[in-house]
C-alpha positions as CSV (number, residue, x, y, z in Angstrom):
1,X,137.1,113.9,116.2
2,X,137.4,116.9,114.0
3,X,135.3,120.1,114.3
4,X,134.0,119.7,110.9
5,X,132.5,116.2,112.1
6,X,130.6,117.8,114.7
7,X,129.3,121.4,112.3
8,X,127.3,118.8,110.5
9,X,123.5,118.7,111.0
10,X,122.8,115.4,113.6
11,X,120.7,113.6,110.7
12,X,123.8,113.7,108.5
13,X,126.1,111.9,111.5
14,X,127.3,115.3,113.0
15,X,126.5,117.1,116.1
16,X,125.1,120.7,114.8
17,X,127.3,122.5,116.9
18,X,128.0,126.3,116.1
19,X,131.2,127.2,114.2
20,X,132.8,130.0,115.7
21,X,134.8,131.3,112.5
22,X,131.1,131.5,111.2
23,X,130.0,133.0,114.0
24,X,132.7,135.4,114.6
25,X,132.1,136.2,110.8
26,X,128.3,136.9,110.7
27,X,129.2,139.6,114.0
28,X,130.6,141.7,111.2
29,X,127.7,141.6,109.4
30,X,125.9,144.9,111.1
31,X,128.9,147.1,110.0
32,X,129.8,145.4,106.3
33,X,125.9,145.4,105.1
34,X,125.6,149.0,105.3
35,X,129.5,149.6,104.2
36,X,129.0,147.9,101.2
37,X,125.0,148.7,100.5
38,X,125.7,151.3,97.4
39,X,123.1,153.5,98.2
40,X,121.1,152.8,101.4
41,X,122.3,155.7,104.2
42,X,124.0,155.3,107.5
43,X,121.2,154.0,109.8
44,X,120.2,156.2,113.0
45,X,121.1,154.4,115.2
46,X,125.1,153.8,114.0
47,X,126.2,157.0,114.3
48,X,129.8,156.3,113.9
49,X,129.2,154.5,110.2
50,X,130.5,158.2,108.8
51,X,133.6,158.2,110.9
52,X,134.7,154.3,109.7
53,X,133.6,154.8,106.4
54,X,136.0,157.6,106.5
55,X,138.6,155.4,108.2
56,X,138.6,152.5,105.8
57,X,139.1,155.0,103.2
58,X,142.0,156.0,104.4
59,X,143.7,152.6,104.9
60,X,142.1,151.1,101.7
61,X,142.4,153.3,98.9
62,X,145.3,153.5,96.9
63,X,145.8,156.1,94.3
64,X,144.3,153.5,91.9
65,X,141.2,152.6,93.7
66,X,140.6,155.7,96.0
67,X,137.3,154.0,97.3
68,X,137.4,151.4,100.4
69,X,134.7,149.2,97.8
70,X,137.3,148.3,95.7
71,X,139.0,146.3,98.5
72,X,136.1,145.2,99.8
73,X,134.8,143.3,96.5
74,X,138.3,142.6,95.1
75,X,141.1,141.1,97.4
76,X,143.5,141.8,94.7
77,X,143.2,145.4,95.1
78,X,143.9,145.5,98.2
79,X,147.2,147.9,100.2
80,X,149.0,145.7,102.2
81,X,147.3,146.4,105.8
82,X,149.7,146.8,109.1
83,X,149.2,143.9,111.4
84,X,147.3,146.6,114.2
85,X,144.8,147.0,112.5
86,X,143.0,143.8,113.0
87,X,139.5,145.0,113.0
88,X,140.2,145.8,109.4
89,X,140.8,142.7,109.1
90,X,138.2,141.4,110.5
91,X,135.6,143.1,108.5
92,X,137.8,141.7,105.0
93,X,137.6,138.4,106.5
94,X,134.2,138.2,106.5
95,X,133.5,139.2,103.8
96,X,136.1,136.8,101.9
97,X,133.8,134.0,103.3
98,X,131.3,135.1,101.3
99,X,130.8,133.9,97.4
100,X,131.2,136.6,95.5
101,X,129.6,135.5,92.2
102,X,129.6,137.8,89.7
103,X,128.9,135.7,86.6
104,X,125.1,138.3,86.2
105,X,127.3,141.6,87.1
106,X,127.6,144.4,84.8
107,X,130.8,146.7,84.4
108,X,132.3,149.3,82.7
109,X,135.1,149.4,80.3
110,X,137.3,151.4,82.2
111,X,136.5,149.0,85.7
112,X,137.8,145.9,83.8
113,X,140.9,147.7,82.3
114,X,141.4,148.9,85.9
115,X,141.4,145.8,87.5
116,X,143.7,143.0,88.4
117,X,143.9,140.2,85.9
118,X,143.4,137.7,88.9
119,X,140.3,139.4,89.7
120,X,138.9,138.8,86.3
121,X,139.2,135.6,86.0
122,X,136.8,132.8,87.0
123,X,138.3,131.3,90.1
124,X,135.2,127.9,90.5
125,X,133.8,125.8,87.8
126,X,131.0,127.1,86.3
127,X,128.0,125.1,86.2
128,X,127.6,124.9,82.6
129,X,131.1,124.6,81.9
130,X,131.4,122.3,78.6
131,X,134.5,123.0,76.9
132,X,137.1,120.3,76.4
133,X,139.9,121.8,78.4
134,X,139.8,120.7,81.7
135,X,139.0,123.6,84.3
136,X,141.7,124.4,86.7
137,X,141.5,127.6,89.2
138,X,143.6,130.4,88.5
139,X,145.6,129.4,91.3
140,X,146.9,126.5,89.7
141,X,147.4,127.8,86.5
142,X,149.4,130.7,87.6
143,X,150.9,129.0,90.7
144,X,154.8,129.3,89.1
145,X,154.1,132.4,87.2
146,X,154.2,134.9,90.1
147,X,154.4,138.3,87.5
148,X,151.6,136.9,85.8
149,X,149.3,137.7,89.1
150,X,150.4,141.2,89.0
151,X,148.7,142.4,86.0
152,X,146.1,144.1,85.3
153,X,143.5,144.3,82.4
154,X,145.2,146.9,80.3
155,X,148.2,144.7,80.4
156,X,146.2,142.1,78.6
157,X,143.8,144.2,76.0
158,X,142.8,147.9,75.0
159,X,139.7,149.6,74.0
160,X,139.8,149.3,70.1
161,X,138.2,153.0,69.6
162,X,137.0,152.2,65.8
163,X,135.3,149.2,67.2
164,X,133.9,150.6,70.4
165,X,134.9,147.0,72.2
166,X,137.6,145.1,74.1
167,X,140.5,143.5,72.4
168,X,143.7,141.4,72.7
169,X,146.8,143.5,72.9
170,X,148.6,142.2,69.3
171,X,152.1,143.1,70.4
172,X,153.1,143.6,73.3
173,X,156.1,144.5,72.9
174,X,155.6,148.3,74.4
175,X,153.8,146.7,77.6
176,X,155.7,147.1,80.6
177,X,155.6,142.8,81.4
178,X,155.5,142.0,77.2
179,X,156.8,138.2,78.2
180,X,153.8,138.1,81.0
181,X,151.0,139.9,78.9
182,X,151.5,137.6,76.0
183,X,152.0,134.4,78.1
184,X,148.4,135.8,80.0
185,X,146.8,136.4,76.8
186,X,147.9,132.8,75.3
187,X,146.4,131.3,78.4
188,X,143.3,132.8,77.9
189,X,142.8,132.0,74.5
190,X,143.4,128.4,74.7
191,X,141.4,128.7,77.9
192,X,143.3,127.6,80.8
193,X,142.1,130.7,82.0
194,X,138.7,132.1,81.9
195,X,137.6,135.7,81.9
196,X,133.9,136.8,83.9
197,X,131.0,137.6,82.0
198,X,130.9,140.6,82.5
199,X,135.0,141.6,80.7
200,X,133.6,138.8,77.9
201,X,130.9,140.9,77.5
202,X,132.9,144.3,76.1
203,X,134.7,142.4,73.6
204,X,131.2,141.8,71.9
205,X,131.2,144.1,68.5
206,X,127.6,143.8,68.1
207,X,126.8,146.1,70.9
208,X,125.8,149.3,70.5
209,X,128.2,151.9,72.3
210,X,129.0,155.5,72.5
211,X,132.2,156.8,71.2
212,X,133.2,158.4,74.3
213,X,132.4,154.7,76.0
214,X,135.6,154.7,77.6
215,X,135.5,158.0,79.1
216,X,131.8,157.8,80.2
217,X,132.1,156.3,83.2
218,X,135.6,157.9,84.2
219,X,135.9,160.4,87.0
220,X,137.7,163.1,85.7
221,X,139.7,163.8,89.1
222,X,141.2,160.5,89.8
223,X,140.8,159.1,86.2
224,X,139.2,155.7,87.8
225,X,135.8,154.3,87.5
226,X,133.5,155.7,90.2
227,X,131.2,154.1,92.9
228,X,128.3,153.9,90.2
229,X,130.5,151.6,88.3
230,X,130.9,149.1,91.4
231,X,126.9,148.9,92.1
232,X,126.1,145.7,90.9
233,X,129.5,144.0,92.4
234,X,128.0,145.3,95.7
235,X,124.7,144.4,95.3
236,X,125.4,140.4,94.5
237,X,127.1,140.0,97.5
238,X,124.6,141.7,99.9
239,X,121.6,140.3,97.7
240,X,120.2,136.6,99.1
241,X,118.6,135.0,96.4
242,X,117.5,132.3,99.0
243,X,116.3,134.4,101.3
244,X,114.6,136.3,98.2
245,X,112.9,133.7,96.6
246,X,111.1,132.4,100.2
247,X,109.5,136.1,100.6
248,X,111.2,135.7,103.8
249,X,110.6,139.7,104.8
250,X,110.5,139.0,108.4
251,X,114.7,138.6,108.6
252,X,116.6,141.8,108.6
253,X,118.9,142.7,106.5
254,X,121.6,143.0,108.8
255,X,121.2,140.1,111.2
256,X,123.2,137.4,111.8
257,X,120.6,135.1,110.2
258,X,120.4,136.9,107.2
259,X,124.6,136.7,106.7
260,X,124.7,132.8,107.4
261,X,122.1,132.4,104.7
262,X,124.1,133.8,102.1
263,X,126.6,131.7,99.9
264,X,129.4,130.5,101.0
265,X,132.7,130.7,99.0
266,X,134.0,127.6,100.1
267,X,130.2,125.9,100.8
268,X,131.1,122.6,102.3
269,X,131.3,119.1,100.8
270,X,128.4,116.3,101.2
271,X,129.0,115.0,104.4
272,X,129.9,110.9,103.9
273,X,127.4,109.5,106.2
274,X,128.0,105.9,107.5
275,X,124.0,105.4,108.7
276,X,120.7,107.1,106.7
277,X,119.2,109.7,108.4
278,X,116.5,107.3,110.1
279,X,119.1,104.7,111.1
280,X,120.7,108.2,113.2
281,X,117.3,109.4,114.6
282,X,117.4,106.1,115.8
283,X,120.8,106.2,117.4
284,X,120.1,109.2,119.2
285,X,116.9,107.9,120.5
286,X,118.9,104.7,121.8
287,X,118.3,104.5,125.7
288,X,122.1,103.5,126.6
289,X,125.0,104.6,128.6
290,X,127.0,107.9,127.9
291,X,130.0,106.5,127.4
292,X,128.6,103.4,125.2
293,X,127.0,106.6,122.5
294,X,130.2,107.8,122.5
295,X,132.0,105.1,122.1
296,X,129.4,103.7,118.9
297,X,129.8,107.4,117.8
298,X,133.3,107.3,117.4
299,X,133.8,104.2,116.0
300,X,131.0,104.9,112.7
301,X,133.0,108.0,112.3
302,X,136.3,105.5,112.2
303,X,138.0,107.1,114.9
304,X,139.8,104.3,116.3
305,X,143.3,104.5,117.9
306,X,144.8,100.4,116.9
307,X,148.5,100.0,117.0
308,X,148.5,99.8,113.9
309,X,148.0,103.6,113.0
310,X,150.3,104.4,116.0
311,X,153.3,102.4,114.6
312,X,152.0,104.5,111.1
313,X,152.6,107.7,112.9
314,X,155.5,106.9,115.3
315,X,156.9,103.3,114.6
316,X,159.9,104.2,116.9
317,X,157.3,104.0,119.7
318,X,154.6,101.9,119.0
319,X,154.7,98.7,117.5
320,X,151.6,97.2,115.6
321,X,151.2,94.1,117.1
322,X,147.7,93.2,119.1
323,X,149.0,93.7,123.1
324,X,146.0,91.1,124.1
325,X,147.1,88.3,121.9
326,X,149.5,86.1,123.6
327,X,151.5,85.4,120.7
328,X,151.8,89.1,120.2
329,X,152.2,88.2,116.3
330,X,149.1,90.1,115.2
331,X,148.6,93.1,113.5
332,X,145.9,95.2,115.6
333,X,144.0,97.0,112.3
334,X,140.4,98.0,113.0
335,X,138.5,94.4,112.2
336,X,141.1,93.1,115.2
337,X,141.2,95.9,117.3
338,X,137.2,95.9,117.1
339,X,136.3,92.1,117.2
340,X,138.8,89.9,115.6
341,X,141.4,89.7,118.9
342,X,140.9,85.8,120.2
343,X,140.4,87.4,123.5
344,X,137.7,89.7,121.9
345,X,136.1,87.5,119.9
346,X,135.4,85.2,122.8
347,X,133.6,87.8,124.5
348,X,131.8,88.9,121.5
349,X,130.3,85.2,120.5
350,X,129.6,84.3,124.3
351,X,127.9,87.7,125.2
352,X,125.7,88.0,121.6
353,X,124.7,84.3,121.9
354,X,123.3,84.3,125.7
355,X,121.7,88.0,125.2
356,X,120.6,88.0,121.9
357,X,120.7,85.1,119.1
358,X,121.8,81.3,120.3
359,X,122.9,80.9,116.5
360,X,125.2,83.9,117.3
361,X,127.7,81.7,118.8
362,X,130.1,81.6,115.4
363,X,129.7,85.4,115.0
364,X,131.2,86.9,111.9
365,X,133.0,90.4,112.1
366,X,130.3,91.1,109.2
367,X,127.7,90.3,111.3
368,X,129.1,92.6,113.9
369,X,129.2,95.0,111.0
370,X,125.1,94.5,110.8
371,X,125.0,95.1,114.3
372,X,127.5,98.0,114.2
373,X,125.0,100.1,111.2
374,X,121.8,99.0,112.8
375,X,121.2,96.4,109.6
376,X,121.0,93.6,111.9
377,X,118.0,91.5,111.3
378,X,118.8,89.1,114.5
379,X,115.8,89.8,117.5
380,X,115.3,89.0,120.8
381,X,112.6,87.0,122.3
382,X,110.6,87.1,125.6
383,X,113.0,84.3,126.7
384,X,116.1,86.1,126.2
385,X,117.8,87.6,129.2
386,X,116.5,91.1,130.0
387,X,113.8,91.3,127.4
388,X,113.0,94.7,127.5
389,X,116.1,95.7,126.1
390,X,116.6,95.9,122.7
391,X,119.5,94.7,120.4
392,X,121.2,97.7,119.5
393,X,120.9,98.2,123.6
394,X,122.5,95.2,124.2
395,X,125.4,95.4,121.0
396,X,126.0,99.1,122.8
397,X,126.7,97.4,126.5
398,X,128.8,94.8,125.0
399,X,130.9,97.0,123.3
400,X,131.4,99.3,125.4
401,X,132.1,96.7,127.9
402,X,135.2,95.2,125.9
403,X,135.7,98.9,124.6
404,X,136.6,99.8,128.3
405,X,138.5,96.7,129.2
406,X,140.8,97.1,126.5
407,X,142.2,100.5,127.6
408,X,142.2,99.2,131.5
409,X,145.1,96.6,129.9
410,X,147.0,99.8,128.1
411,X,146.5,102.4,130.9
412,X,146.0,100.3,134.2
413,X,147.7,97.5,132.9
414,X,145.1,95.1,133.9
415,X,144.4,92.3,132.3
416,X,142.2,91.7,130.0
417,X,140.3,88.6,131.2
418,X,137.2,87.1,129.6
419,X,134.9,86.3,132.4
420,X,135.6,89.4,134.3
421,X,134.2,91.4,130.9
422,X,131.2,89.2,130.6
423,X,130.5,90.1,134.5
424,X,131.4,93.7,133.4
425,X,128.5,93.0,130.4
426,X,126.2,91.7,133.1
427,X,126.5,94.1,135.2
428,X,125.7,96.9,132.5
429,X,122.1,95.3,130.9
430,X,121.2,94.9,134.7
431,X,121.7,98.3,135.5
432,X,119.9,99.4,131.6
433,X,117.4,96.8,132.4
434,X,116.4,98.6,135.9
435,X,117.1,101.9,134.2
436,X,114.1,101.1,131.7
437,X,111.4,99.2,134.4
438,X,111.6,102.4,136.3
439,X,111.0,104.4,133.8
440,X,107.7,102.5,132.8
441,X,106.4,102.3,136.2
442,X,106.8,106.5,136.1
């Protein structure tokens, strides 16, 4: 089984069980909410906030981004860090995992002439896409065009000064990468790549500007945008719209709560369930063995070891013929492996006809497929052998009855002989059976 089976939420088929990459993640949170809030001081009670703040500065800033935010919001801005300092690390890390959705964010001109062209461009579908190019990430696009990813904005337009907007660069020819800066630009145009918002939004004409727009928001002593022009990348990160729209005031800020409620930047996929939610609060309420849950639990995620996926994997060691059958001529797939083994399928029609249904006695492996999902419309009666048991009870017994005989023939090489799995069968709804009259007389 997979940890991703289990992260999912028990009504959903998974086992809600903690991931630790998230968890390690959201332990980050205390320093990076007040390292990237724009404006809120260092609290009180983290005295040492003005001493890493310093710190990051140093190993983040480059002479083109001399602020640690610029690394923090855009990964392609970042220095290449030494492999000792892994709390560094840690701190981008976490904040990778969050979606950083600036598709509402506001900038200047001089921030999206500063920046890299890969962090510009639109990297996930947009929900309202609708043109007739099909969206691809930048990733793929650009996959074989390595000097394409190191460009920047001013490689691809220029502040047009009588216009007071953005523009296309119409020769390039006096660029330093004139091949890459018009192949980038072509791209763009016929939209195989897609610029944010908030770059589209300084080509506009129509908007009313300053003539000293481009300077405006420069600092005159590093000649880059300055902190002011990064507020609104910082704030939709930190901001939960979630949390937000529930007025939920009671969580702080800087908890851990607070961090795994934000977007993710990979959120997962739908988990493919194989029951409804009921049809799982059912199976978790089931009054059965251990080892028979786990065994029904592995086999409804379809994690079933048959021959023939081992002679898939390693045919020099595993053949993927059935072991039980005594020809040896059949393929063990999952329908054999499960109930279609002559050996099996005796046990299978003799055990479901005597505990549950008489009619059961020319089982089919969809019928077992009923029973399997909890579909089954078969009951038991008051003259059926141990009556307080249910049906899924007794499918689960049988199951893991055959289930445990099976591997007894591959481990302990013993045989796998009818009568002594009935017995085993038996043996199990007696024990269930007792298990259950106890419990009523309590």
């Amino acid at each position: 089984m997979s940890h991703k089976s289990f992260k999912i939420k028990i009504k959903n088929c998974g086992l809600k069980l903690l991931d630790p990459a998230i968890q390690a993640n959201a332990l980050q949170w205390r320093w990076i909410y007040p390292l990237l809030h724009p404006s809120q001081p260092s609290p009180a009670f983290m005295p040492s906030l003005p001493i890493l703040r310093f710190t990051l500065n140093y190993i983040l800033s480059t002479d083109a981004y001399p602020l640690y935010h610029w690394s923090f919001l855009f990964p392609h801005c970042r220095p290449t860090i030494p492999r000792s300092f892994g709390p560094v690390k840690n701190l981008l890390r976490a904040i990778d995992s969050l979606q950083h959705n600036f598709q509402l964010c506001s900038s200047t001109l001089s921030t999206c002439l500063q920046l890299p062209l890969m962090d510009l461009l639109v990297h996930q579908c947009p929900a309202d896409y609708s043109l007739s190019t099909p969206f691809s990430p930048p990733s793929t696009v650009l996959q074989h065009l390595t000097t394409l990813r190191q460009l920047k904005g001013s490689d691809i337009f220029r502040f047009n000064t009588a216009k007071l907007a953005l523009e296309f660069h119409h020769n390039t020819n006096a660029l330093s990468h004139r091949n890459s800066s018009a192949k980038a630009i072509a791209l763009i145009q016929s939209n195989r790549l897609l610029l944010h918002n908030f770059v589209l939004y300084h080509f506009l004409t129509s908007v009313p500007r300053p003539t000293n727009a481009l300077q405006a928001h420069l600092d005159t002593d590093t000649n880059t945008s300055n902190l002011s022009a990064l507020h609104s990348f910082l704030q939709a990160i930190i901001c939960n719209p979630i949390t937000t729209s529930n007025n939920c005031s009671t969580i702080s800020f800087m908890s851990t709560k607070y961090f795994k409620a934000l977007p993710s930047s990979s959120p997962p996929s739908p988990p493919h369930s194989t029951l409804s939610s009921s049809k799982w609060k059912s199976f978790w309420k089931l009054q059965i063995p251990l080892n028979a849950r786990n065994t029904w639990y592995r086999i409804l995620h379809k994690k079933i070891t048959t021959k023939k996926k081992l002679h898939l994997y390693i045919p020099s060691d595993y053949s993927d013929k059935c072991s039980l059958c005594p020809t040896h001529h059949q393929i063990e797939n999952t329908e054999h492996f499960l109930f279609s083994c002559p050996l099996k399928y005796l046990v299978w029609t003799t055990a479901l006809s005597l505990y549950i249904d008489p009619t059961l006695i020319s089982c089919t492996y969809s019928q077992y497929l009923e029973f399997l999902y909890m579909t089954s419309s078969n009951t038991r009666t008051s003259s059926s052998p141990y009556p307080n048991l249910s049906v899924s009870q007794v499918f689960a017994c049988i199951q893991q009855a055959i289930w445990n005989s099976h591997y007894r023939s591959v481990f302990d090489l013993i045989s796998f002989v009818p009568s002594h799995v009935l017995s085993s069968i038996q043996l199990a709804l007696f024990t269930l059976n007792s298990q259950e009259n106890i419990h009523s007389i309590i």
